[in-house]
N, C-alpha and C positions, 0 to 999 in steps of 0.2 A: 400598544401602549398599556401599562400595567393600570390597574385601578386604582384611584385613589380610597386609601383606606378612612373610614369613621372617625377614627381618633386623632388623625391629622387633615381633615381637611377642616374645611372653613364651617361657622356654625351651621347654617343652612343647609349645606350641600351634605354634612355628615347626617345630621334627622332625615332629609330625606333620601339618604340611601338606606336607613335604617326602615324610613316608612315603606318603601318600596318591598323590603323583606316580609315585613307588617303585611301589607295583603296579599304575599305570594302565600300566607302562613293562612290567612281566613278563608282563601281561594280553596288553597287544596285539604285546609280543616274539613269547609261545608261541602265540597266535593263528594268528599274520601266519606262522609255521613249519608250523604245524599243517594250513593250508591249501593252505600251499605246498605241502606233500608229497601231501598229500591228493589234488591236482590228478594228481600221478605217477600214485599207485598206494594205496587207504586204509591197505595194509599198512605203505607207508614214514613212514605217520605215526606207526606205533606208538612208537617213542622218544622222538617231542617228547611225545607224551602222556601217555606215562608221567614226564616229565618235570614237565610242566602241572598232573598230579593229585599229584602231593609239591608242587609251590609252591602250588597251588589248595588246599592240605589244611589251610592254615593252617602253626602256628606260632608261635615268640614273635616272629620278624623285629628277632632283638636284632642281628644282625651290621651289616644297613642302619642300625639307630639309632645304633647308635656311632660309625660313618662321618659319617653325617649329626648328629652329635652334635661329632665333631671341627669336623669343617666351618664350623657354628655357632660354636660354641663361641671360634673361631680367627678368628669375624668376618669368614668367608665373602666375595668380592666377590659380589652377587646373578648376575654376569654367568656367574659359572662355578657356576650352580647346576645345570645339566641337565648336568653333568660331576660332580656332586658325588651326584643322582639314579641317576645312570648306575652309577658303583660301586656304589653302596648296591645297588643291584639287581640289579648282578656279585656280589657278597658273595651276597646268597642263593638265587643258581641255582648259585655254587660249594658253598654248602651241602647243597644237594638232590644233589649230583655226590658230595659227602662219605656223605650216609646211603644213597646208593644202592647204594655200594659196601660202607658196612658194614654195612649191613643184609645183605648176601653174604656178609661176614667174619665177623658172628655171627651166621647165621643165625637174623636173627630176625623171625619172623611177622608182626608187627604194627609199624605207624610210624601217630603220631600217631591212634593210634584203629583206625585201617584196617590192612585185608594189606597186606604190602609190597609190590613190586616183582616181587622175583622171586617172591612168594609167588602173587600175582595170577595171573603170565602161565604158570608151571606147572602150576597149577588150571585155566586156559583149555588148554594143550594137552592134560590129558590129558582132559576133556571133549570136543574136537576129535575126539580119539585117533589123534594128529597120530605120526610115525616118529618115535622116538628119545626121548630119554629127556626127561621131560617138568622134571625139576630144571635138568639143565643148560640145558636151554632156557632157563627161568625167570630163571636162572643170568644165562646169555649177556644175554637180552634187559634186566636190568638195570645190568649192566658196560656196556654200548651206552649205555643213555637217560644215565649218570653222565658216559662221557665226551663226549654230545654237550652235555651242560650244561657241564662244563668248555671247552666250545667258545663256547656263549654267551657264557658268562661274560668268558671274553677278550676278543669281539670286543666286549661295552658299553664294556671298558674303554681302547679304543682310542686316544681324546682326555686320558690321562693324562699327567701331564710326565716326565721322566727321572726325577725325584727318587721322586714317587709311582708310578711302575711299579718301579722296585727295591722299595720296599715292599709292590708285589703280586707280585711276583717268591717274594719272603723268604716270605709268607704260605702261597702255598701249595706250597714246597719244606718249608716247618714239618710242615701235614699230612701228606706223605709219609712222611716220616724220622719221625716221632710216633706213626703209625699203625704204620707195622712195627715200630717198639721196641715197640706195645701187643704186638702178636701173640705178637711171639719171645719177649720176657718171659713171655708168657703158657704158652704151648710148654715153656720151660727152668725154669718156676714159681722163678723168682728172688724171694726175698722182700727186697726192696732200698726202704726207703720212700723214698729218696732220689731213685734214678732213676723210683722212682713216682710221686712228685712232678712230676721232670721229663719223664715223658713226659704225663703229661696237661698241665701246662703249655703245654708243643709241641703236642700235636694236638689241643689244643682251646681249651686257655685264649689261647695269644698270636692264633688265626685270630677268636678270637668276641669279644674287648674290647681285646686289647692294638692289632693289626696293623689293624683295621678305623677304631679311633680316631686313630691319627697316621696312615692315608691322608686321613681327612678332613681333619686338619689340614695335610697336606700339598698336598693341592686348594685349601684357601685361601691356599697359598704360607707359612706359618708353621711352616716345620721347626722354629724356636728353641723350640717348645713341644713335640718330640719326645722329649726325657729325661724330663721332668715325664709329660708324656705314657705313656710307657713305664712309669714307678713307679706309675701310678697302676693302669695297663692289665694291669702282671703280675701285681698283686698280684689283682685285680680278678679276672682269667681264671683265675687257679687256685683262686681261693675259687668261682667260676663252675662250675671240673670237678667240684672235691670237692662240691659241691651235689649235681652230676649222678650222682655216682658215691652219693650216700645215696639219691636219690631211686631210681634202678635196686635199690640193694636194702631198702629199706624205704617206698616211696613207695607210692602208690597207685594201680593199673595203670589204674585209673577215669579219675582225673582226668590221670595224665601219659600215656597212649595209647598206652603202650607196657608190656609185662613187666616185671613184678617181679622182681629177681632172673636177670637173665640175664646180667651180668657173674660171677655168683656162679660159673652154668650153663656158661659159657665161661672160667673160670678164668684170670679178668682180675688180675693184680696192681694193685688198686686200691692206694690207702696204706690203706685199709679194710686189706684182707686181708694186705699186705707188714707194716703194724704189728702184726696180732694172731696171724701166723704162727709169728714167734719165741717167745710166749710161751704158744702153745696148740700142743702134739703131733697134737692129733687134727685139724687144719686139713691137715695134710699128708699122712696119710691119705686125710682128705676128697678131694682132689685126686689124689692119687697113685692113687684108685679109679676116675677118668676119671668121677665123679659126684660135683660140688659137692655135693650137699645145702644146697640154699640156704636152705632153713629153719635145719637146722638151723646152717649158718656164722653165717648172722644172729644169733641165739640169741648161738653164742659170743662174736663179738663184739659183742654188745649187752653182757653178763656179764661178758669183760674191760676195760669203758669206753671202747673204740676206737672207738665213736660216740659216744660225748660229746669224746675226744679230737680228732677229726674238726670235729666241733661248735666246739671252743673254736678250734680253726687258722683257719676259716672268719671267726672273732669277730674274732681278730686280722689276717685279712688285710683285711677291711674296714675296721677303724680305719686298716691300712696306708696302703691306696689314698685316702682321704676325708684325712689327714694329705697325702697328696702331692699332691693337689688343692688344698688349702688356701691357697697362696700362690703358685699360679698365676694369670703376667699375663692374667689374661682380666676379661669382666665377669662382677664378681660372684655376678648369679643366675646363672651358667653354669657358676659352682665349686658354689653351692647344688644345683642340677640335679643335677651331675656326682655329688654326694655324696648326693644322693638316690636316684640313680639305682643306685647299686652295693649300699645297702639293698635295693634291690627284685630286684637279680639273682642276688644271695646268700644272698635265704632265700625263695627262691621255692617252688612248689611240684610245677611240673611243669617 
């Protein structure tokens, strides 16, 4: 039976024959690195493979679908598909380059189920009982494996056109500038739900739906679907964070593989916490003790409805996005997809 090809099959089955190439390409990238180094010296392979075990760990790999969703979507030429493969697969070694680093910035143990990074290789030194201090090491050695995936990452994306490399450009100067608004925010406990908003926006929402989706469309040469594209993708990314931001404090550390509650523990101005600050005293407190209490924050704002306010924003960003898709030049099932697809990312569960 011959294959059904990308371009003609049905939305679904065409992205994921495409994903499927996606990590046949990460597979044999951190491989084909793995061994290189290996050959050196086994020590110098230790950052691709800490690299290999965050992309090996699994994942939702939503950043490659929305790429590869663009792409489609925008009626792709077949010829510029291992260019369209190629980002998708830059997207999620930049990702693993992203939690590798915050997984440092908030110190947190566990990624997807397992230790982290740094948690790993500081457990290995001090079982060594290697000189010097066995954090920082842990420390250093996942700052390393983050920015040699940042190194990846750029060299897949090599065969980009001018148009679609300013958009990888824009993506991950977003993460920068988003991720330190999270911190300093976080430092100066600004209760601001506006810029709360926008920083999770910026450092998560425009890099994982909005920026991933018009590169692909911009690989099929279809800028003119970059506005539509964008309304659908903002709205989309920040009903995406605010997910992410209920699931860290009331989700289920079982199923999403990581801690409950450790935005709470790291005194993140979610819009959780920027909305239910002003009208609860004892949140500031809370904070100003240098000890969340994440139960009990949760509590309070479960009690003043800032998770169900959270809840209803979520509601409305999704009719957003599935409305901005709706009279977009594309085919058909690919606005159906598109509007399927932003159900399934916005009330996810991990």
């Amino acid at each position: 039976m011959s294959a059904i090809h990308p371009a003609t099959a049905a939305p679904a089955t065409a992205r994921d024959a495409l994903l499927c190439r996606v990590e046949d390409r990460l597979r044999d990238l951190l491989a084909t690195e793995a061994s290189r180094w290996s050959a050196v010296d086994p020590r110098a392979a230790v950052p691709v493979e800490a690299v290999a075990a965050l992309v090996g760990a699994g994942g939702k790999r939503l950043r490659p679908a929305f790429c590869l969703n663009g792409f489609l979507a925008a009626s792709g030429d077949p010829a510029r598909e291992p260019v369209a493969v190629d980002a998708a697969a830059a997207l999620e070694v930049l990702h693993a380059f992203a939690l590798l680093h915050d997984d440092v910035l908030d110190d947190s143990p566990l990624r997807r189920g397992e230790p982290t990074a740094h948690e790993r290789h500081a457990a290995a030194h001090r079982a060594a009982g290697w000189a010097g201090e066995p954090r920082r090491y842990g420390e250093g050695v996942a700052a390393l494996a983050g920015d040699l995936a940042h190194i990846y990452a750029d060299r897949l994306v090599s065969e980009l056109s001018p148009a679609a490399r300013e958009i990888w450009h824009e993506l991950r100067i977003e993460i920068m500038v988003g991720q330190y608004l999270d911190i300093r925010v976080a430092a100066e406990r600004i209760a601001d739900p506006e810029l709360s908003r926008w920083i999770a926006v910026c450092k998560s929402g425009r890099y994982s739906v909005h920026r991933p989706l018009t590169l692909g469309a911009a690989i099929a040469d279809r800028l003119d679907l970059a506005a539509a594209f964008e309304r659908y993708g903002a709205a989309l990314g920040e009903a995406f964070q605010l997910r992410d931001d209920m699931i860290d404090a009331f989700g289920d550390s079982a199923v999403s593989g990581k801690p409950t509650g450790l935005d709470f523990a790291q005194q993140k101005m979610t819009l959780l916490v920027a909305l239910a600050m002003p009208r609860d005293e004892r949140i500031s407190r809370l904070l100003a003790g240098q000890s969340a209490g994440g139960a009990t924050l949760a509590q309070i704002i479960t009690d003043l409805d800032v998770q169900g306010e959270v809840e209803r924003r979520i509601d409305h960003l999704v009719q957003q996005a599935q409305a901005a898709i709706a009279e977009v030049p594309i085919d058909p099932a690919w606005r159906d997809e598109l509007a399927r697809f932003a159900v399934q990312v916005a009330y996810r569960q991990k």
